[in-house]
C-alpha positions in Angstrom: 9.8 8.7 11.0 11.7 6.9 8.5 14.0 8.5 6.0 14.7 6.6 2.9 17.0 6.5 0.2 16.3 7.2 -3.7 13.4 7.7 -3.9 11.7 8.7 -7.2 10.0 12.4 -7.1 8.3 11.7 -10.1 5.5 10.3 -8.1 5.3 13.0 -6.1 4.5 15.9 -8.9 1.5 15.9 -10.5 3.6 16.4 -13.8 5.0 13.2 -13.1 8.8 13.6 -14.0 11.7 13.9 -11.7 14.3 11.6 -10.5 15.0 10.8 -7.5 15.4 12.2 -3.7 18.7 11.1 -2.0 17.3 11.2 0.7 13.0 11.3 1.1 10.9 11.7 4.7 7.4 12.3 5.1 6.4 14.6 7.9 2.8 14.2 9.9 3.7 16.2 12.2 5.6 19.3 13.9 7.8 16.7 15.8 8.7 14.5 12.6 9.5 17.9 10.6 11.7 18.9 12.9 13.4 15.2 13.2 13.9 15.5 9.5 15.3 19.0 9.7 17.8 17.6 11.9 18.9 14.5 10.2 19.9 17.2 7.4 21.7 19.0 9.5 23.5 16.3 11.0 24.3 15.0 7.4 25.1 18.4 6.2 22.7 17.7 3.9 20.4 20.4 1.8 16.5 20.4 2.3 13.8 20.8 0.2 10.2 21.3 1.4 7.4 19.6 -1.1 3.6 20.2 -0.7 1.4 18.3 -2.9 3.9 19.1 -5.7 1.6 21.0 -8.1 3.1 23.6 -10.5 6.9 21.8 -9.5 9.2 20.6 -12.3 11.9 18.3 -10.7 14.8 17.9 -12.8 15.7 13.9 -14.0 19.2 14.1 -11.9 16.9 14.5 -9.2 18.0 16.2 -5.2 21.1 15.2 -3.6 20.0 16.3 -0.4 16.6 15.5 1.8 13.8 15.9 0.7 10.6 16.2 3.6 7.2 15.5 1.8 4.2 17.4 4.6 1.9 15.3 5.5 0.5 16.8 8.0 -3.2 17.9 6.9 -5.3 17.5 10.3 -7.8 20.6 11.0 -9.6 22.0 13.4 -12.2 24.7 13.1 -13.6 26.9 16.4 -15.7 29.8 15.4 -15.7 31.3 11.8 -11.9 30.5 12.0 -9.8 27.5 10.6 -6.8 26.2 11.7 -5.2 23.6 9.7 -1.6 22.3 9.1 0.2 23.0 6.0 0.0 19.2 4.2 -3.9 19.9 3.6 -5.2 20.1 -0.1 -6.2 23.5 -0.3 -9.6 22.2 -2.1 -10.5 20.2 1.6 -10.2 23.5 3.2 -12.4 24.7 0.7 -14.5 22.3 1.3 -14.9 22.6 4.6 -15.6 26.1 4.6 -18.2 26.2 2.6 -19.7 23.2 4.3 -20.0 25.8 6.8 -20.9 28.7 5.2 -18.5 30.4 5.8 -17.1 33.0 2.6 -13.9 34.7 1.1 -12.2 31.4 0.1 -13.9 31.1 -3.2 -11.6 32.2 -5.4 -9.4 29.3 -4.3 -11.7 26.9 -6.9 -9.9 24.7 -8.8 -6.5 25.9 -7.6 -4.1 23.0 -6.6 -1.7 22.2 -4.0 -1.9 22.2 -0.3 -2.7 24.9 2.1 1.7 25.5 2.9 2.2 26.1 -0.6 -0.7 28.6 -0.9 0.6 30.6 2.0 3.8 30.4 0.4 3.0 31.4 -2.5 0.0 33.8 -1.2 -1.8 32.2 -4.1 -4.9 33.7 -5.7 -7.1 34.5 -8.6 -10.3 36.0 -9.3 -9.5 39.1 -7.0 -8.8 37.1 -3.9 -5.3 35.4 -2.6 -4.2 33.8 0.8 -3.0 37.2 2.3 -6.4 38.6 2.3 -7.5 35.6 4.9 -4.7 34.0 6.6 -4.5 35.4 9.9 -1.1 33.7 11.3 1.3 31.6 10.5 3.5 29.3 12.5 6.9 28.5 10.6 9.9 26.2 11.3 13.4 28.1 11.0 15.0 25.2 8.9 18.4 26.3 10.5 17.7 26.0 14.2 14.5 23.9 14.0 12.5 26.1 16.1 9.3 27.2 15.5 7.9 31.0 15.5 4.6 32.7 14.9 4.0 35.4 12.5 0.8 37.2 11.7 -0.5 38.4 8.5 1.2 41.5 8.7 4.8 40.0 9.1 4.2 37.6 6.4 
């Protein structure tokens, strides 16, 4: 993975302002977040966690810390459920699941953003929102690094 310096956030918002990251990653994968979490830590440095940056207003001066874009947006789908990594548009999983015929993610149309920020956020609309289909979630402590399940319940 490779961390660079200065990097404008403007093109990373879909408002398209910001300055820029003192320090910018992108993370594919579990490993490479964890790699970047480290660096930070290393560098006593602060961290900020950007999805597809919908909805984010990034101040001109910018981050004066690391800043870990998620990439990771692979899939996989075994019965009726979907598991998917939190870099995914939450419009693919969409998608996908009604590809499928599968139901209860309608009222995700037209919402933006990946599939991490919807959990965070427990977005939703038209009656519906993440916590009313998410079964688990696996989350990295950004302290320690380390990774720990939680169902829908402890979310």
């Amino acid at each position: 993975m490779k961390i660079r310096k200065n990097i404008p956030l403007s093109k990373y918002t879909t408002f398209r302002i910001g300055g820029p990251a003192k320090y910018f990653c992108e993370a594919k994968t579990i490993e490479e977040l964890k790699e970047g979490l480290k660096f930070a830590k290393d560098n006593d440095l602060q961290v900020f966690i950007l999805g597809g940056g919908s909805n984010l207003l990034i101040s001109d001066k910018g981050f004066d810390g690391l800043v870990i874009k998620i990439q990771n947006s692979k899939f996989k789908i075994q019965n009726s459920n979907i598991e998917a990594g939190a870099g995914i548009s939450l419009g693919r999983i969409l998608n996908e699941s009604t590809e499928r015929g599968f139901a209860g993610l309608e009222w995700a149309v037209g919402i933006p953003g990946t599939l991490g920020g919807a959990i965070r956020g427990n977005a939703g609309a038209f009656n519906g929102c993440m916590g009313d289909i998410v079964k688990s979630v696996t989350a990295i402590d950004i302290k320690t690094g380390k990774t720990k399940k939680f169902s829908n319940r402890k979310c």
